[in-house]
Z-matrix of the N, CA and C atoms (Angstrom, degrees):
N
C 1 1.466
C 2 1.528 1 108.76
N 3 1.310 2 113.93 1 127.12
C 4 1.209 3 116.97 2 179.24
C 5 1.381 4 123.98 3 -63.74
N 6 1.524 5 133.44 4 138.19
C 7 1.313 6 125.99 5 -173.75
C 8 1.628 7 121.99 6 -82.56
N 9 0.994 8 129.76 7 137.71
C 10 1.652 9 143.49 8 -174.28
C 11 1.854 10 90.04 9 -51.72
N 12 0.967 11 104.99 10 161.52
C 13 1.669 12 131.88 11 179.82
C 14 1.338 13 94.83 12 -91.35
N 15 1.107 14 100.88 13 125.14
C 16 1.835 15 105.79 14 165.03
C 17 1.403 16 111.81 15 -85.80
N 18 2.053 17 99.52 16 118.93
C 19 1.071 18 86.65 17 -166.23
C 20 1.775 19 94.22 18 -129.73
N 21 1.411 20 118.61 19 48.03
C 22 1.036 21 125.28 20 157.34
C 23 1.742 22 124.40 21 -107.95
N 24 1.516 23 107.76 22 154.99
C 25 1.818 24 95.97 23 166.87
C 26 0.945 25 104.34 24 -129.12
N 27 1.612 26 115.31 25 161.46
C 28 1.582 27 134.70 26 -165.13
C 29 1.597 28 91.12 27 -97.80
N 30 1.458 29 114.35 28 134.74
C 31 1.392 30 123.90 29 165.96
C 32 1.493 31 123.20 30 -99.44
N 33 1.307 32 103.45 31 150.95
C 34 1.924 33 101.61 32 -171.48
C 35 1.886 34 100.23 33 -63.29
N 36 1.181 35 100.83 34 -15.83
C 37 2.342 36 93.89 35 155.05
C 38 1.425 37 131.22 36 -77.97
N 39 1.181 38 96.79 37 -5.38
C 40 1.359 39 117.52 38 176.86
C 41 1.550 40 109.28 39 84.28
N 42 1.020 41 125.77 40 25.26
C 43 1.721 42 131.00 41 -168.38
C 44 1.818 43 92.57 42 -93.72
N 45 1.153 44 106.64 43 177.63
C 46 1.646 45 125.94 44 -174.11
C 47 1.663 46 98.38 45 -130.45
N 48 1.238 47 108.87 46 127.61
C 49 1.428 48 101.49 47 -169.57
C 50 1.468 49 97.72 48 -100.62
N 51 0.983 50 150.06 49 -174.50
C 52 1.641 51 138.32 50 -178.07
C 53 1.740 52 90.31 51 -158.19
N 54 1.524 53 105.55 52 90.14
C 55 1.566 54 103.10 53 -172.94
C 56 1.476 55 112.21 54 -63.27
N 57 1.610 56 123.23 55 -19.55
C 58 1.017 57 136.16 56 -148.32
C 59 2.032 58 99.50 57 -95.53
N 60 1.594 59 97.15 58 -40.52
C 61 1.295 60 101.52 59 172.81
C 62 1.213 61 101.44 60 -143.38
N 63 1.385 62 116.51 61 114.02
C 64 1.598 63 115.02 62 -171.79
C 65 1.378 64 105.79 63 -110.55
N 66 1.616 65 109.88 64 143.08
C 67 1.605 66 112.23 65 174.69
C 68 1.067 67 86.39 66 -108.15
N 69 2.020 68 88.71 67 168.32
C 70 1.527 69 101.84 68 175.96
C 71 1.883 70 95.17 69 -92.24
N 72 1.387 71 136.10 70 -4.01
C 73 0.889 72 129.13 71 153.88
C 74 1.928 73 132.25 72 -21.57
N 75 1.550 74 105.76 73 -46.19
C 76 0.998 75 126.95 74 176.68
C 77 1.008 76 133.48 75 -98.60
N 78 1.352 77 142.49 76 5.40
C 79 1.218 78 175.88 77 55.66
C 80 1.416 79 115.18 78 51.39
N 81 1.238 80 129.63 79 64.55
C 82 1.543 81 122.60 80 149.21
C 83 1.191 82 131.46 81 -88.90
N 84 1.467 83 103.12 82 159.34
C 85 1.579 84 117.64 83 -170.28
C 86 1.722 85 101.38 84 -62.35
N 87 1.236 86 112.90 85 -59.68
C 88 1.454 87 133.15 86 177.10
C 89 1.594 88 110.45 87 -26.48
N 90 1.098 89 101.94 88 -62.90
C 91 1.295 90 101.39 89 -176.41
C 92 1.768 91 128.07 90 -97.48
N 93 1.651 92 98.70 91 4.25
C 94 1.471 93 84.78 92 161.38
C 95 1.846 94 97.29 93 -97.02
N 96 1.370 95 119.32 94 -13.62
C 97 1.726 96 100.35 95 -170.46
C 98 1.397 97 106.93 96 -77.16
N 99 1.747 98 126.64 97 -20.84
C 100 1.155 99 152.08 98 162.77
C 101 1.700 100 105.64 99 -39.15
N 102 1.097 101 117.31 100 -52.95
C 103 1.595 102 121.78 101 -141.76
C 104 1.944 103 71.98 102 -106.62
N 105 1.073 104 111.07 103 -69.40
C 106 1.612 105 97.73 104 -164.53
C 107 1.580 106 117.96 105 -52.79
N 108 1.215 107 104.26 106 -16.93
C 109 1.990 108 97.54 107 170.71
C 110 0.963 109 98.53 108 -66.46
N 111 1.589 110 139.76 109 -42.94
C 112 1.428 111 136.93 110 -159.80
C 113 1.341 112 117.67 111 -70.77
N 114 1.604 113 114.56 112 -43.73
C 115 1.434 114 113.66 113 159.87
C 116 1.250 115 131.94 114 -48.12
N 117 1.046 116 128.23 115 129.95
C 118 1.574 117 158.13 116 172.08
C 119 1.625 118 107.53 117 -75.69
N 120 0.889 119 103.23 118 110.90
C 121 1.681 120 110.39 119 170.56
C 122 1.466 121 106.91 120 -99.09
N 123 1.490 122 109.50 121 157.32
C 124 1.286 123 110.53 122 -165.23
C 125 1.894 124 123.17 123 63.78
N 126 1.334 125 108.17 124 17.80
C 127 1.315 126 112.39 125 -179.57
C 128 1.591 127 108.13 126 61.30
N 129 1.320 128 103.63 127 14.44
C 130 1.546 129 105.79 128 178.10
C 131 1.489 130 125.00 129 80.83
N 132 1.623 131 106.94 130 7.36
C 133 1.834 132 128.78 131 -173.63
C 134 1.503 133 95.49 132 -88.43
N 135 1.316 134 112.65 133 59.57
C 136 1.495 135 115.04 134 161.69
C 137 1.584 136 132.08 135 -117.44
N 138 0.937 137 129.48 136 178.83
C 139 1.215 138 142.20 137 176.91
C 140 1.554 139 119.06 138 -98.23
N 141 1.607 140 114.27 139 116.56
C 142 1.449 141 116.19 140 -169.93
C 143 1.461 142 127.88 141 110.54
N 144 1.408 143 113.68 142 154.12
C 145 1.725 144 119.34 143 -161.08
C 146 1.824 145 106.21 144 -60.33
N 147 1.445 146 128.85 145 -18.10
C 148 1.154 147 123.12 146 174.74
C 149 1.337 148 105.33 147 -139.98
N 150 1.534 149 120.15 148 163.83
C 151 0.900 150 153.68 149 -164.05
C 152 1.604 151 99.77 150 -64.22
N 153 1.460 152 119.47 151 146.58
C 154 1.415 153 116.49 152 178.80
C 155 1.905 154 81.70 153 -98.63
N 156 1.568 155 111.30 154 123.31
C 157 1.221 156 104.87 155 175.92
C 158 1.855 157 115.64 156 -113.47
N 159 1.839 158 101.99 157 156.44
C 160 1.737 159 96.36 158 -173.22
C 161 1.466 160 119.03 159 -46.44
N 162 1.497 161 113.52 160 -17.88
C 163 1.784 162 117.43 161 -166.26
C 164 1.720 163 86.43 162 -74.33
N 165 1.278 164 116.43 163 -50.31
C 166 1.799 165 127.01 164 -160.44
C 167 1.859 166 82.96 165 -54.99
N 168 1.199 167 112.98 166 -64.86
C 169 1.726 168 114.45 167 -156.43
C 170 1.705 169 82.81 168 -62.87
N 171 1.054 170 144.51 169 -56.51
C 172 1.964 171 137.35 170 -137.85
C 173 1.888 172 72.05 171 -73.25
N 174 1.564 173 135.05 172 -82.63
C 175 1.299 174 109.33 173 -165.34
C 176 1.576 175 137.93 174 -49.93
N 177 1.416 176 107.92 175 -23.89
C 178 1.672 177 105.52 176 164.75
C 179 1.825 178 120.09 177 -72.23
N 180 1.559 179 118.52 178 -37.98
C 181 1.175 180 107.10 179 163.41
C 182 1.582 181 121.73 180 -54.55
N 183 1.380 182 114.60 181 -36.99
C 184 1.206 183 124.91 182 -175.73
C 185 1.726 184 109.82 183 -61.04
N 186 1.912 185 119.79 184 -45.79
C 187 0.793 186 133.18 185 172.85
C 188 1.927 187 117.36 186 -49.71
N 189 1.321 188 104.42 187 -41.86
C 190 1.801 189 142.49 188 -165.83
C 191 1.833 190 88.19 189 -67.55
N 192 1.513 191 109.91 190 -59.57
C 193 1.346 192 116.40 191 -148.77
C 194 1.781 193 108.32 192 -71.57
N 195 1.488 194 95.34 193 -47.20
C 196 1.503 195 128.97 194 174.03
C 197 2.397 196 93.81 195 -53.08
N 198 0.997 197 118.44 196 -44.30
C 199 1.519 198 109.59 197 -172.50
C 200 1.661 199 104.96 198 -81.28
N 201 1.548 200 105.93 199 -35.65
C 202 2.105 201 107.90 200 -175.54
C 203 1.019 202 77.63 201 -65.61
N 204 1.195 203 148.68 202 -86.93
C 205 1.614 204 150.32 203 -124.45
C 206 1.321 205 116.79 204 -129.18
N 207 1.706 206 127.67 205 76.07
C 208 0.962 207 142.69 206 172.38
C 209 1.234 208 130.34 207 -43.33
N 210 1.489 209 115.28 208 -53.67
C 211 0.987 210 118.71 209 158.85
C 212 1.838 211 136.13 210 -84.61
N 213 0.933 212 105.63 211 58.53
C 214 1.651 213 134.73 212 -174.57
C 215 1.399 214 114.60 213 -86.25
N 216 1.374 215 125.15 214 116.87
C 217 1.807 216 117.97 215 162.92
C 218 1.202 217 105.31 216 -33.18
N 219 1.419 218 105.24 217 138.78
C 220 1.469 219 113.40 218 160.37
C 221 1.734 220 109.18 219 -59.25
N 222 1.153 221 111.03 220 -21.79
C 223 1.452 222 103.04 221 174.42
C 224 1.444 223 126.48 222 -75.98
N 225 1.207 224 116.22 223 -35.83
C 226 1.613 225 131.19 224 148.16
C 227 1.942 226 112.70 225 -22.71
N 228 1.592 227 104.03 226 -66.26
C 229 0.837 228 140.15 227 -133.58
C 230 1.680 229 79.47 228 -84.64
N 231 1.195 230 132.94 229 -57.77
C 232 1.769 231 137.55 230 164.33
C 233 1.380 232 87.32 231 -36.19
N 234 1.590 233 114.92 232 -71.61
C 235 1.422 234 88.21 233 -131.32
C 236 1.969 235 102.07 234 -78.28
N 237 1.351 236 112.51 235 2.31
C 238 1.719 237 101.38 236 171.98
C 239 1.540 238 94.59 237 -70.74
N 240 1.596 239 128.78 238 -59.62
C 241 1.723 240 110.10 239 -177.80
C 242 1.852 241 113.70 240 -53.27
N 243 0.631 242 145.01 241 -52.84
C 244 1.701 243 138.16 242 142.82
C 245 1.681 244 138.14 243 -18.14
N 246 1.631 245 90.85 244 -17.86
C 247 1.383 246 90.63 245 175.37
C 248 1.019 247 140.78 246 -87.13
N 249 1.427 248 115.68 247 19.72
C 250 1.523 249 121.75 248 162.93
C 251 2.097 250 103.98 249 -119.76
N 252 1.114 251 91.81 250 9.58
C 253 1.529 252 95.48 251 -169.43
C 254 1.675 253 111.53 252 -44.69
N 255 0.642 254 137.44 253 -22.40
C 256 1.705 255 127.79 254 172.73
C 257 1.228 256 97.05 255 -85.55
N 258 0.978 257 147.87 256 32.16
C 259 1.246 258 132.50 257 156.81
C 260 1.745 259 101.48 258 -103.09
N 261 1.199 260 98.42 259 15.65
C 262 1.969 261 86.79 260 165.60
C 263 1.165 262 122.06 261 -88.95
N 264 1.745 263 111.40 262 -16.78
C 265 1.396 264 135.15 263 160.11
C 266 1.279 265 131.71 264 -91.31
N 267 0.904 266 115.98 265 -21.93
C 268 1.988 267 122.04 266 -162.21
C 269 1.483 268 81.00 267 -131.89
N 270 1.500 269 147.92 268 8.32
C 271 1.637 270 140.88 269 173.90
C 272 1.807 271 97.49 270 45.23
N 273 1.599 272 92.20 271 169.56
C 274 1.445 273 110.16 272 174.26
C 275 1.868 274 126.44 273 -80.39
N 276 0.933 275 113.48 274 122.77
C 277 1.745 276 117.55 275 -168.80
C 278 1.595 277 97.74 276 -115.09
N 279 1.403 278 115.69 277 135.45
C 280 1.409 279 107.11 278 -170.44
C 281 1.815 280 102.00 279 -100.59
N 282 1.389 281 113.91 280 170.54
C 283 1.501 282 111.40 281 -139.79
C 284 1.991 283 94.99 282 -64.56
N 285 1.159 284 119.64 283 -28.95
C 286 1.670 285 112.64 284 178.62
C 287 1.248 286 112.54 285 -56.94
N 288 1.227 287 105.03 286 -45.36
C 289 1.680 288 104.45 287 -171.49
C 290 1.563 289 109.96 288 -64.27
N 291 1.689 290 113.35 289 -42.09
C 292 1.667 291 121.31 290 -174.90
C 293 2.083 292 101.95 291 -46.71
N 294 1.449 293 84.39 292 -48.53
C 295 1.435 294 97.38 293 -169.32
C 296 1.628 295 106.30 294 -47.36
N 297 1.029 296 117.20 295 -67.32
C 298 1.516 297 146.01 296 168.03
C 299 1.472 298 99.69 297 -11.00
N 300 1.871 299 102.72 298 -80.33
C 301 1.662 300 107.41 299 -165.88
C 302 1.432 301 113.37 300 -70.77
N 303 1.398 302 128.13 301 10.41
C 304 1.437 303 141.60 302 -171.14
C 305 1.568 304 117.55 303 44.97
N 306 1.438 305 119.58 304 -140.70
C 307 1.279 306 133.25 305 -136.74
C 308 1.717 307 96.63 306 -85.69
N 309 1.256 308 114.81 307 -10.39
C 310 1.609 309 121.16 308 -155.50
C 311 1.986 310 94.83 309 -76.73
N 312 1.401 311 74.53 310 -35.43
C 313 1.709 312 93.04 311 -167.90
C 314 1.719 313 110.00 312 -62.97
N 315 0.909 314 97.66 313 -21.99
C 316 1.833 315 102.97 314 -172.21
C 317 1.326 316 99.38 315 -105.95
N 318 1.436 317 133.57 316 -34.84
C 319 1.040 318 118.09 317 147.17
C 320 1.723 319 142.92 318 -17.16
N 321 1.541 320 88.19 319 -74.11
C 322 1.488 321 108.53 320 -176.66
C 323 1.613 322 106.43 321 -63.75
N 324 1.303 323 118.22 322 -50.91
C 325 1.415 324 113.61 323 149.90
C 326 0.908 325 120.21 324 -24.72
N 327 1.438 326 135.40 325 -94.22
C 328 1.710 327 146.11 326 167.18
C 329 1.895 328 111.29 327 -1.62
N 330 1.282 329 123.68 328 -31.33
C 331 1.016 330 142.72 329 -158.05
C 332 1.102 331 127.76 330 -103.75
N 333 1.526 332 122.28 331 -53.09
C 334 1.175 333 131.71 332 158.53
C 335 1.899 334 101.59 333 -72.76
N 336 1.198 335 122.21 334 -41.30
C 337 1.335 336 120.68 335 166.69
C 338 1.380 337 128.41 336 -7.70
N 339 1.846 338 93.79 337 -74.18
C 340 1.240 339 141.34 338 172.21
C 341 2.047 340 120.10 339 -41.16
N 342 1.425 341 99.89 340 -59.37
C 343 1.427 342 131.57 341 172.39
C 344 1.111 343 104.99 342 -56.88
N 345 1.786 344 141.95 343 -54.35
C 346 1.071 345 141.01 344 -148.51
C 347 1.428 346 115.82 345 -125.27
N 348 1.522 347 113.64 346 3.92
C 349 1.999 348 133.27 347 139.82
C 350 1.682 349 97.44 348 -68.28
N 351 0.997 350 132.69 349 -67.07
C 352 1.646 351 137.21 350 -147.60
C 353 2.076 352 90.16 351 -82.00
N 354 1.193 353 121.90 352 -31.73
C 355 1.341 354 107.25 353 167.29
C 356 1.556 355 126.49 354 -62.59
N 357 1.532 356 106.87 355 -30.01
C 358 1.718 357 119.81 356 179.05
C 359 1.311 358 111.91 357 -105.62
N 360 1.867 359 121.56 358 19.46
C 361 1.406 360 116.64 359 178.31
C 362 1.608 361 119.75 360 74.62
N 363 1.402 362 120.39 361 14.58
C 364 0.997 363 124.85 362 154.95
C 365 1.289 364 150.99 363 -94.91
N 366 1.146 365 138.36 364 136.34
C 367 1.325 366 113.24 365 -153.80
C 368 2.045 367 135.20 366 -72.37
N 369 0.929 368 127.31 367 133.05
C 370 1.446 369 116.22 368 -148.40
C 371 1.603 370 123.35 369 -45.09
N 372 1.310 371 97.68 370 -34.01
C 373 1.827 372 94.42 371 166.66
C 374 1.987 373 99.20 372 -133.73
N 375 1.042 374 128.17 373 132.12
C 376 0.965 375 137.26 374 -169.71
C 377 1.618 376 121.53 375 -78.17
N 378 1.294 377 116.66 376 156.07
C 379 1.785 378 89.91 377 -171.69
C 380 1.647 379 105.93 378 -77.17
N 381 1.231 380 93.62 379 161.68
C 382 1.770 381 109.90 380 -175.60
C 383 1.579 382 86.93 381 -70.67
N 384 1.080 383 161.00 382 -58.68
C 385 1.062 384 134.34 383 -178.02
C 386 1.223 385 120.46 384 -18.10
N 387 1.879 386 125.37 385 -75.46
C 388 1.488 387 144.88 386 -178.79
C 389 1.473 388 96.58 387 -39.94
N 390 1.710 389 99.40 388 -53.76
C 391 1.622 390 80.34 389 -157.62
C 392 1.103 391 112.48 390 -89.80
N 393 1.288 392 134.22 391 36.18
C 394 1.435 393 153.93 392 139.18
C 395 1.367 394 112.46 393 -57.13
N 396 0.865 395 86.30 394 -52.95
C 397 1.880 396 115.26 395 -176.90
C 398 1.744 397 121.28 396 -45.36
N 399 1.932 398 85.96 397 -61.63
C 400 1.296 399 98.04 398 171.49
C 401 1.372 400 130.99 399 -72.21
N 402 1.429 401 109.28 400 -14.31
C 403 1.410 402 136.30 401 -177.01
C 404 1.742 403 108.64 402 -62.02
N 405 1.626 404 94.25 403 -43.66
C 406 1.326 405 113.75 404 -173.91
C 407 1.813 406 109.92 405 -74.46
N 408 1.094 407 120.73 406 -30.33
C 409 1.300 408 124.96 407 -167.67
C 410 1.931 409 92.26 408 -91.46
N 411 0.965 410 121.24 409 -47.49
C 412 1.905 411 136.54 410 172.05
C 413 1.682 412 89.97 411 -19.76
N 414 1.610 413 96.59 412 -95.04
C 415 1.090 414 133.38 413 174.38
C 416 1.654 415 125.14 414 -24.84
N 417 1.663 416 115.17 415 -42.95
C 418 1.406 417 126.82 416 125.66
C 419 1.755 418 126.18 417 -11.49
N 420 1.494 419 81.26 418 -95.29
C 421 1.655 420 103.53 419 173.15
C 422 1.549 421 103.04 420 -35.86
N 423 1.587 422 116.30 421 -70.39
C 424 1.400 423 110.37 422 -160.25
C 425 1.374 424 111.25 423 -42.33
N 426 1.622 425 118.06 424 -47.10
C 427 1.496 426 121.34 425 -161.45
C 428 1.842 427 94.36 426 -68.85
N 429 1.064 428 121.31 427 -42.00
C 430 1.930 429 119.30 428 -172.67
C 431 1.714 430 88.55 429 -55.10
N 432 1.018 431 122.89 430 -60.67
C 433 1.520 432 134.85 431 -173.97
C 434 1.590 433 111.61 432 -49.70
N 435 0.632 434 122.47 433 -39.25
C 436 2.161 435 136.49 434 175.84
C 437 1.368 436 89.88 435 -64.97
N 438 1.238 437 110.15 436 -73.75
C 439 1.527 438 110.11 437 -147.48
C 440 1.171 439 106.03 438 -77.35
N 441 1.698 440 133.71 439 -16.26
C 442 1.842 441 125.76 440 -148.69
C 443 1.916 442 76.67 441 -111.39
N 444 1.141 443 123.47 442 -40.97
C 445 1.878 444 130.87 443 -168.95
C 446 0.806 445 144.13 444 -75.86
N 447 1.633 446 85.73 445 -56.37
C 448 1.714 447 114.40 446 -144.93
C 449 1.743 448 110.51 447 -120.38
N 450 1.725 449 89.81 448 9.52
C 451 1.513 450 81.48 449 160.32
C 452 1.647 451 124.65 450 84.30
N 453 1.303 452 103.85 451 -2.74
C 454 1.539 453 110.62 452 178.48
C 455 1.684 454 125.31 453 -110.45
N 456 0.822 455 144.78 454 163.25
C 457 1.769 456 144.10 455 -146.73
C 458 1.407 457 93.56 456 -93.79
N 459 1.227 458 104.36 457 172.19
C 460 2.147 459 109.57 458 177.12
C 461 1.478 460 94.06 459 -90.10
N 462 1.178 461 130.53 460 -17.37
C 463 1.816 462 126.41 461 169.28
C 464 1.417 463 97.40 462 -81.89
N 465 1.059 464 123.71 463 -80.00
C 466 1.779 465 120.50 464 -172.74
C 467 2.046 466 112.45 465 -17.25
N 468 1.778 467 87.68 466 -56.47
C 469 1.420 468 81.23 467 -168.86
C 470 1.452 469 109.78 468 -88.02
N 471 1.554 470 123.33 469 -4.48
C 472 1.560 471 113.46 470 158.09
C 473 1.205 472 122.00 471 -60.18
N 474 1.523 473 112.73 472 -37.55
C 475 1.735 474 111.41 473 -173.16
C 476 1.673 475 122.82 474 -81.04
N 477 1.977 476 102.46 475 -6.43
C 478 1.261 477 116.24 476 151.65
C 479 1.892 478 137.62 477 -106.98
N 480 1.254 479 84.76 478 -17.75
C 481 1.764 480 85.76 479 159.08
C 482 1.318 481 121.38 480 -133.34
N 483 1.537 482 114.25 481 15.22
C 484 1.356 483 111.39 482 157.45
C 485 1.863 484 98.70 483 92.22
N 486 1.095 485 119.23 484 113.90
C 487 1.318 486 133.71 485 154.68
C 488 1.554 487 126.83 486 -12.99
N 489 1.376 488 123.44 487 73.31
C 490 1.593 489 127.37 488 176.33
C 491 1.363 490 134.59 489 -32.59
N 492 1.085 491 113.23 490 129.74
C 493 1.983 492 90.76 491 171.96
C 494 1.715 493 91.57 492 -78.12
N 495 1.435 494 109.24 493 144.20
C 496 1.366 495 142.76 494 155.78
C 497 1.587 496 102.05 495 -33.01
N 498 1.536 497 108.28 496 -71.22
C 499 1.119 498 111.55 497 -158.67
C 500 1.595 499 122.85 498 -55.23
N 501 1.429 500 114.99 499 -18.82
C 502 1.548 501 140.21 500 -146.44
C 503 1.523 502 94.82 501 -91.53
N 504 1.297 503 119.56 502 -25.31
C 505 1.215 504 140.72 503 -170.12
C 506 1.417 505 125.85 504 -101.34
N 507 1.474 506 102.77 505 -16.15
C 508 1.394 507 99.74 506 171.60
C 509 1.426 508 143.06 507 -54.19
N 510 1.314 509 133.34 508 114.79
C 511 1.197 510 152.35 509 -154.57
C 512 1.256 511 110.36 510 46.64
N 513 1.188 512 113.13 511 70.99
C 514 1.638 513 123.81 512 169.93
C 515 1.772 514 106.63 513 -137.97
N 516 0.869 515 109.49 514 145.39
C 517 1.366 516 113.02 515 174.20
C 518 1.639 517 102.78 516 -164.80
N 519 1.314 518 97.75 517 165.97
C 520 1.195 519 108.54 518 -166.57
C 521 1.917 520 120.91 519 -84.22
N 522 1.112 521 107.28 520 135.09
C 523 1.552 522 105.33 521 -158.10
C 524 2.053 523 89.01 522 -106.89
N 525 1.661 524 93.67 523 153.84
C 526 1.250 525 103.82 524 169.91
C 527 1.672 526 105.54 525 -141.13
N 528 1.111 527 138.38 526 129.19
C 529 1.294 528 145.59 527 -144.16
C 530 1.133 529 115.24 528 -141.13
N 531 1.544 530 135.49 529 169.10
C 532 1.431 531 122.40 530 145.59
C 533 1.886 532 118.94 531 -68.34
N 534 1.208 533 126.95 532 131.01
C 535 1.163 534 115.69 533 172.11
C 536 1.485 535 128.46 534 -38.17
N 537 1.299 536 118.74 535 -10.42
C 538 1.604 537 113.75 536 -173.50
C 539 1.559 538 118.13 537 -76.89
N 540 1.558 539 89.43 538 -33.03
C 541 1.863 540 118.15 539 -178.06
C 542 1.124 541 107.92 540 -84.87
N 543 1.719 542 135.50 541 -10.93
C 544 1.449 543 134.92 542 -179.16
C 545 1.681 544 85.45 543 -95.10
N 546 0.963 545 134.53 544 -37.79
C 547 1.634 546 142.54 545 -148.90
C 548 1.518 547 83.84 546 -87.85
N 549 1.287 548 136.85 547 -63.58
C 550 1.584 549 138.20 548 -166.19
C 551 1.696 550 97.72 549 -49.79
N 552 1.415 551 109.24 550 -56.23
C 553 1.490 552 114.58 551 -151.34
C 554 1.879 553 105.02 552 -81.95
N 555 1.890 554 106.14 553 -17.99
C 556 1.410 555 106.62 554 178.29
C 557 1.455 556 105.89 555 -61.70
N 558 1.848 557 122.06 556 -43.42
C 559 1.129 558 135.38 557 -161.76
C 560 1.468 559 108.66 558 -88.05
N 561 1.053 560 116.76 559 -12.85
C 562 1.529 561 116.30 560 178.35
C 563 1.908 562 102.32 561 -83.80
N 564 1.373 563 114.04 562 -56.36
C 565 1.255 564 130.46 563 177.68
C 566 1.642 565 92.30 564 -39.09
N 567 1.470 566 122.94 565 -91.40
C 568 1.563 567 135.99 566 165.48
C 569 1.415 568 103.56 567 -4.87
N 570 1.312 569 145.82 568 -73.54
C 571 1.527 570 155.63 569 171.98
C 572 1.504 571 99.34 570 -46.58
N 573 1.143 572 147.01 571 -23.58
C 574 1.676 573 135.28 572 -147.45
C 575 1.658 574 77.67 573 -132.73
N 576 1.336 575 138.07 574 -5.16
C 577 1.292 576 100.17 575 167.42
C 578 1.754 577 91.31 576 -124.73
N 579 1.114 578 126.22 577 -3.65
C 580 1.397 579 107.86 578 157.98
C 581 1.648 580 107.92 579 -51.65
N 582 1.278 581 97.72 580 -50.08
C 583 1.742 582 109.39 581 -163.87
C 584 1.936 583 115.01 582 -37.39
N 585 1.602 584 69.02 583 -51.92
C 586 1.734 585 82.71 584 -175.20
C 587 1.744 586 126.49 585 -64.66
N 588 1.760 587 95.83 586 -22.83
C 589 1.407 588 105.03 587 -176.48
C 590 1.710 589 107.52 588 -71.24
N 591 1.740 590 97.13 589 -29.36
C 592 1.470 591 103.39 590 177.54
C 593 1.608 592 91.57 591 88.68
């Protein structure tokens, strides 16, 4: 009899992640802010001595989301820094490639998604409102990210993430770090808005 695919991973907490059925049981902070410094956004086609990593992009959307909508739950406000959070497991795929591997991919997303809202008290899929929301602050980020990194024109990345207000942006720019100091400041951020949710 043929053997099943192992389709769990071992975390530097020592947990078993079960990509296939994920609890929020297994779910630490540690090791998703761990795994997302390490990711490379942009497939790593950037500009500069380190990697622009998913933890660097989850705190600037978070930063982005927190200025459109000021007055936002702090719980909101987690889950825009969280919203790429499975990508500490399944890494970052840029939108051609998602397209490419089809529906499996949004799936598996959907899932770990799901698992790792209900571990931080959030609710398992969020209303389409928020994540409208967060969509809007993403989409933000991406265009600061094109133009300050990644190598693309302030037209190129308007006619793909849509034209910024100026103002939304003020004194922000894009940081590139060692991963240890994006990983400290993902998990510190994570702690200061648990705090606040109470």
């Amino acid at each position: 009899m043929a053997q099943q695919p192992r389709a769990w991973q071992r975390m530097l907490s020592g947990r078993r992640l079960d990509l296939l059925d994920p609890t929020p049981v297994d779910i630490e902070i540690e090791d998703i802010a761990h795994g997302l410094a390490f990711v490379a956004r942009w497939n790593g086609q950037t500009h500069g001595d380190y990697a622009y990593s998913v933890a660097e992009h989850s705190l600037l959307v978070e930063t982005l989301f927190g200025r459109i909508y000021p007055k936002t739950a702090s719980k909101w406000r987690l889950a825009a820094l969280l919203h790429d959070a499975p990508e500490y497991v399944i890494g970052d795929m840029i939108s051609p490639v998602k397209a490419a591997v089809g529906p499996g991919y949004g799936a598996l997303d959907d899932r770990l998604t799901a698992a790792i809202h209900l571990r931080f008290g959030l609710p398992a899929s969020i209303p389409a409102a928020v994540k409208k929301q967060i969509k809007k602050a993403d989409k933000l980020s991406a265009w600061m990210e094109a133009t300050q990194i990644a190598g693309f024109s302030e037209a190129e990345s308007s006619k793909f993430f849509g034209k910024p207000d100026p103002a939304l942006l003020d004194g922000l720019s894009i940081v590139l770090r060692p991963p240890v100091e994006t990983r400290s400041e993902f998990t510190a951020r994570h702690h200061a808005l648990l705090k606040e949710m109470g």
